[in-house]
C-alpha positions as CSV (number, residue, x, y, z in Angstrom):
1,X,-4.0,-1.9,-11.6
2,X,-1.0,-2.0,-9.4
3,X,-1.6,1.5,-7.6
4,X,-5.6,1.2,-7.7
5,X,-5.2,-1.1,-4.1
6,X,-7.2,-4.1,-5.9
7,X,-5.8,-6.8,-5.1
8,X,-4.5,-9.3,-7.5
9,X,-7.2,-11.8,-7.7
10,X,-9.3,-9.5,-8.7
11,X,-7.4,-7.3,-10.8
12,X,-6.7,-10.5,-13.2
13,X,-10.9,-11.2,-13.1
14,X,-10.6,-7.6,-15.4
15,X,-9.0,-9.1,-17.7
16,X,-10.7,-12.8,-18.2
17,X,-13.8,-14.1,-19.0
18,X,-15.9,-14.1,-17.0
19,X,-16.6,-17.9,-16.7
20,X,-12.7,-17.9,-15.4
21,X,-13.4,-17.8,-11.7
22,X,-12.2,-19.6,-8.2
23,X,-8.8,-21.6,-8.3
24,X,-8.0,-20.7,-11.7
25,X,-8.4,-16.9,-10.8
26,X,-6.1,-17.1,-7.6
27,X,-3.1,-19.2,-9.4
28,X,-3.2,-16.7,-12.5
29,X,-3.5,-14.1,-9.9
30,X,-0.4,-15.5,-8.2
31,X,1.4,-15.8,-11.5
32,X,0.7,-12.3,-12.6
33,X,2.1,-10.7,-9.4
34,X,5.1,-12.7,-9.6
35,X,5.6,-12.1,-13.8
36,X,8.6,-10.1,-14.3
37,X,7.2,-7.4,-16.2
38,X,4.7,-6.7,-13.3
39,X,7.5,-6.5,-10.6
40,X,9.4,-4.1,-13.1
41,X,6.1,-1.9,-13.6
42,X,6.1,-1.6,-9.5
43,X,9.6,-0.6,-9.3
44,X,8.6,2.0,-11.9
45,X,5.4,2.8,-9.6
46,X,7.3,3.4,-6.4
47,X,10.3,5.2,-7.7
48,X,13.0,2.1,-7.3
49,X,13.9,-1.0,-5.8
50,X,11.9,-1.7,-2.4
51,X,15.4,-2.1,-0.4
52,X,16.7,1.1,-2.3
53,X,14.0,3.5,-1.3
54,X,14.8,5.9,1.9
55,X,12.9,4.9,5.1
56,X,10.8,7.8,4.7
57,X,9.7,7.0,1.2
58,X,8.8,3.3,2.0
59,X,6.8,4.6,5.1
60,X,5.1,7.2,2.3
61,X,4.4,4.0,-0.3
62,X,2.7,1.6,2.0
63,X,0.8,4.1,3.5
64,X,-0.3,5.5,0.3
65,X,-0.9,1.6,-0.7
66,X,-2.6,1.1,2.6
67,X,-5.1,4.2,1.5
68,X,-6.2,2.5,-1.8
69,X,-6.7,-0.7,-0.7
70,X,-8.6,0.8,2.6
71,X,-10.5,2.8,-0.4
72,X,-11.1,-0.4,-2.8
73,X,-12.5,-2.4,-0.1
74,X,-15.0,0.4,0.8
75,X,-16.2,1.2,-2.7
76,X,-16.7,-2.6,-3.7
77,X,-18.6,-3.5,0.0
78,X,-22.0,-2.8,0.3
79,X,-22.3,-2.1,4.3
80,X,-25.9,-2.9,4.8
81,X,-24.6,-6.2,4.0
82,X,-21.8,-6.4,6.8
83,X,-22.4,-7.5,10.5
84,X,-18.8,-8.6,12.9
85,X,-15.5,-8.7,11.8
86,X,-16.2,-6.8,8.3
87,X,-18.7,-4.1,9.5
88,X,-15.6,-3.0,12.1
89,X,-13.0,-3.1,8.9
90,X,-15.6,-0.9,7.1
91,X,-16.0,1.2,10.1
92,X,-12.2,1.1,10.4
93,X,-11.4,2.2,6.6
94,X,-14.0,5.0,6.5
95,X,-12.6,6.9,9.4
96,X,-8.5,6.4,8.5
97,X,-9.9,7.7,5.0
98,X,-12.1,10.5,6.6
99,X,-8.8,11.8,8.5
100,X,-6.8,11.4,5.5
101,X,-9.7,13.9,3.6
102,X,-9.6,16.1,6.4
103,X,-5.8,16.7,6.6
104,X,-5.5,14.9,9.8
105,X,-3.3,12.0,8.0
106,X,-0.2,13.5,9.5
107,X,-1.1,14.0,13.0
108,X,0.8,10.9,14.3
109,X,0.8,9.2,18.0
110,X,3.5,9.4,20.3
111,X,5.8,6.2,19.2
112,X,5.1,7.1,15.8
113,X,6.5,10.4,15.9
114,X,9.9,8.9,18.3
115,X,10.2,6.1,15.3
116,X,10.8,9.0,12.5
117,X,13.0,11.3,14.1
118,X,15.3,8.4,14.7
119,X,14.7,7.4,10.9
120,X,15.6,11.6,10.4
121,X,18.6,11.3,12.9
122,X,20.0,7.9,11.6
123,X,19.9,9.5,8.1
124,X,21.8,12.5,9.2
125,X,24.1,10.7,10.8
126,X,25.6,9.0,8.0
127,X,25.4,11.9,5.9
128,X,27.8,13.4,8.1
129,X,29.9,10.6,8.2
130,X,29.7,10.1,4.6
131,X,33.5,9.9,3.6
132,X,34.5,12.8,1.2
133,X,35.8,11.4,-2.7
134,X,37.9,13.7,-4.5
């Protein structure tokens, strides 16, 4: 559930009956995300502590959360049913998804691109300052 981009409140409505709903959903919700075992299971998911992980891989994490929640919201919205605000989110998720498909996902803009090759430079940096142990 943690990597499927549902979001908590209803990931939890999986597991309860269905006469569980509203308030009671959310606070078990925000229970659940905070339970110990949970935030273990997402350490296991992304490959190590949040604050551990390179700049590069936490960049590659949220993006690939970003994906599956952008995914999740498509699948469970029926857009004949959208108008404003959530026909343009819609609209927004179906074409970042659409480049993603079509290879595009890596084609970044211009301050984008500057942002990571400091990130690249920073980190090769210190690995050439890296004192030597003998």
């Amino acid at each position: 559930m943690l990597a499927t981009g549902v979001p908590a409140v209803d990931a939890v409505r999986y597991f309860l009956p269905e006469d569980v709903l509203g308030d009671v959903a959310r606070e078990l919700a925000e229970r659940w995300a905070r339970c110990a075992a949970v935030r273990d299971a997402q350490v296991e998911l992304n490959g190590g502590e949040w604050s551990e992980l390179s700049p590069q891989e936490r960049i590659e994490k949220a993006l690939e959360k970003h994906y599956n929640e952008m995914a999740y919201y498509l699948f469970t919205t029926n857009y004949g049913e959208l108008d404003g605000a959530r026909k343009t989110k819609a609209d927004a998720c179906r074409v970042a998804l659409e480049a993603k498909l079509a290879g595009l996902k890596g084609q970044m803009d211009a301050l984008t691109r500057f942002y990571l090759d400091m990130v690249e430079k920073s980190n090769a940096a210190a690995a050439r300052h890296k004192p030597v142990s003998h």
